[in-house]
N, C-alpha and C positions, 0 to 999 in steps of 0.2 A: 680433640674436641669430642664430645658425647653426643648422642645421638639418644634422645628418651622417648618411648612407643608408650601410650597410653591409650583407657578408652572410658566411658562415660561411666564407668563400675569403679573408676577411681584405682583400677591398676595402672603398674606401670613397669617398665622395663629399658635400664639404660645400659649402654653397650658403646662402645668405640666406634667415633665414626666410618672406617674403613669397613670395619663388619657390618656393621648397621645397612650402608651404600648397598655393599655383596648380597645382605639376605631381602632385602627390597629389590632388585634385580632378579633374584631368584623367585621372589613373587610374582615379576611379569612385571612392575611397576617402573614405572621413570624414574630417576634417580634424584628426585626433588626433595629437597628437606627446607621448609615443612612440604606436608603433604599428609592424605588421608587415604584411608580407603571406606567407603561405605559398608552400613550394614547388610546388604542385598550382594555386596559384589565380596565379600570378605569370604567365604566358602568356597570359592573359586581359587582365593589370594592364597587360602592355605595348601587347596589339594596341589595347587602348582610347587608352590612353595615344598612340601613334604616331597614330590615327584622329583622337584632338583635334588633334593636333601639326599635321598636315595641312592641319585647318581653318584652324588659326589662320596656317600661314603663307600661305598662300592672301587673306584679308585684309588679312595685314603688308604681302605682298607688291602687294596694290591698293592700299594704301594709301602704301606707298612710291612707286610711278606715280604716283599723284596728288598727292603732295608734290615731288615734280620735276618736273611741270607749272609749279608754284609756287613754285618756288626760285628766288628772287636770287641767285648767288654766294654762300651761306651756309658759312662753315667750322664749324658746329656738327655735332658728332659724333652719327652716328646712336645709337640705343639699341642694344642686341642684342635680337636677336628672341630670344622664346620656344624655337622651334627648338635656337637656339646654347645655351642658356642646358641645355634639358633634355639634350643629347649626352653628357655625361660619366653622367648617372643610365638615359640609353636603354643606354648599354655596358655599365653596373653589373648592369642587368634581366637584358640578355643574356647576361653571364656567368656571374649564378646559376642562370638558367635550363638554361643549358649545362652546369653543375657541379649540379644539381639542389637548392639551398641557397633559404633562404628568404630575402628583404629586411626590416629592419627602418632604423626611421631614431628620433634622439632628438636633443635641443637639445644642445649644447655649452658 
């Protein structure tokens, strides 16, 4: 199932619900679909939100080292990190924020 983040600017950003879940947890939010965050609390949503983002690549990123220590010649495609995966909803944040518009996200 899809999960689509939109805001009053008429963007939008849809993503797989599993991700979707994870990067709304990582904003501090409850794990509700639908659900919103306001224009006054969305600045908050994001620095938290970039603050996990941080973390987690920081581990991807040791944890990638330490899987090419350990790589044979493997052509198996890496995952995308968390990182790549939140960019398009980190833009979406930033630009209601900029436009002063609330985010709200709901299944598809």
């Amino acid at each position: 199932m899809l999960v689509v983040f939109t805001n009053k600017s008429g963007g939008t950003v849809e993503m797989f619900e599993q991700a979707a879940i994870a990067l709304i947890k990582l904003m501090g939010r409850r794990e509700a679909v639908p659900s919103a965050i306001s224009a006054e609390d969305l600045p908050e949503a994001l620095e938290t939100l970039q603050a996990s983002l941080a973390e987690i690549k920081k581990e991807e990123q040791a944890a990638e080292q330490e899987s090419e220590l350990d790589e044979d010649e493997d052509d198996t495609p890496k995952p995308l990190g968390m990182s790549t995966r939140a960019f398009p909803l980190v833009e979406l944040m930033q630009q209601s924020i900029k436009d002063g518009s609330y985010l709200m996200w709901d299944h598809r």
